[in-house]
Structures are given as structure tokens and as C-alpha cells.
N, C-alpha and C positions, 0 to 999 in steps of 0.2 A: 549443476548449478549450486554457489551457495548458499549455507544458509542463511536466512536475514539476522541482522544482531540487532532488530529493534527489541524495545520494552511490546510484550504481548500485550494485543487490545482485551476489551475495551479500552478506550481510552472517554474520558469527560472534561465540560468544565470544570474548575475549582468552583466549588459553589463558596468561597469567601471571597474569591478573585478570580473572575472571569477572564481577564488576559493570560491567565496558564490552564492546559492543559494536564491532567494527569492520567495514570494509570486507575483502572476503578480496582484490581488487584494487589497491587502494590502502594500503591497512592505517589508515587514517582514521578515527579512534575517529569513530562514529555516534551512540552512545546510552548514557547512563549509568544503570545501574540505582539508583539511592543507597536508593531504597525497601529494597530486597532481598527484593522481591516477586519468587522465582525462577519464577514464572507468565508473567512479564512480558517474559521473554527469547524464548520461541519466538515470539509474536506481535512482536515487533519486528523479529527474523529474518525473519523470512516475508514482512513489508511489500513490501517491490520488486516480491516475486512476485505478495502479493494484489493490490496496484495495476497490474500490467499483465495481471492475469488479471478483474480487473474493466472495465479498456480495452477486452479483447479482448468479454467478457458484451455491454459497451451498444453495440459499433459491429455485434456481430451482431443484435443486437432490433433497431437503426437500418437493418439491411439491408432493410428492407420498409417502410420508414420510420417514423417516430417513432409510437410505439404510443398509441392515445387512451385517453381515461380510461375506464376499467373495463372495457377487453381484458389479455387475457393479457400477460402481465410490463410494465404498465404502471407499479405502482407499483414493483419491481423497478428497472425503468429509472430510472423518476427518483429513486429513493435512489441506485442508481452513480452517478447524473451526479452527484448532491447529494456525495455520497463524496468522489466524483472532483473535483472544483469545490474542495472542501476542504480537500484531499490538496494544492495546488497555491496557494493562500492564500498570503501572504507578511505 
């Protein structure tokens, strides 16, 4: 799989301007809210995290090898990888 080419979390609000998001290591604005769907900000926040806490989900179902169809967290699995596959698009 590749690697992701986002900016590494955390990520936060601007605290001068809450409609961007930045990096808190870099300070790299990441994501603009223009919607001002304030819904919109924790799950943008949280990405880094969901994406290496989804890594970590399918390489443990893969410890016993790749799961067949219609055993447990089979479809599981192949939504993370589908996710994950995604998540890494360019």
C-alpha cells in the first residue's frame, strides 16, 4: 500500500480563524472550512489519527492472513483497505 502524502497530525483549529485548520507541528494551514459546517472540523481533526488507527485495524485482521469471504471482519477488512487505498489517491 502507499504511503499517505498528507501533512502529519495533529492537526487544530486556527485559533485567529477557526475556518482553517492547521498543522500544530508545522502550522500548515490543512483544511478550509468555507462551508461553515462547524460539524466538519472535529472529523478533519481526527483524520491522521483515523488513518493510522485504521493501518493498525487491517495489518491486525492480516496477522492470520487475509480474511475470506464471509468470515469475520471480512468485509471490515476490505472497506479499510478500500479507505485506506483512498486516503492515498492522488
Amino acid at each position: 500500500m502507499n504511503a499517505p502524502k498528507y501533512t502529519a497530525g495533529p492537526w487544530k483549529l486556527d485559533a485567529e480563524d477557526p475556518r482553517y485548520i492547521r498543522s500544530v507541528k508545522t502550522k500548515e494551514y490543512i483544511a478550509c472550512r468555507q462551508s461553515g459546517n462547524p460539524a466538519d472540523g472535529p472529523l478533519l481533526r481526527a483524520a491522521p489519527e483515523l488513518y493510522e488507527a485504521l493501518q493498525v485495524f487491517v495489518a491486525t485482521v492480516e496477522d492470520d492472513g487475509e480474511p475470506l469471504p464471509g468470515t469475520r471482519w471480512h468485509r471490515e477488512w476490505e472497506a479499510g483497505r478500500a479507505a485506506l487505498a483512498k486516503a492515498v489517491q492522488s
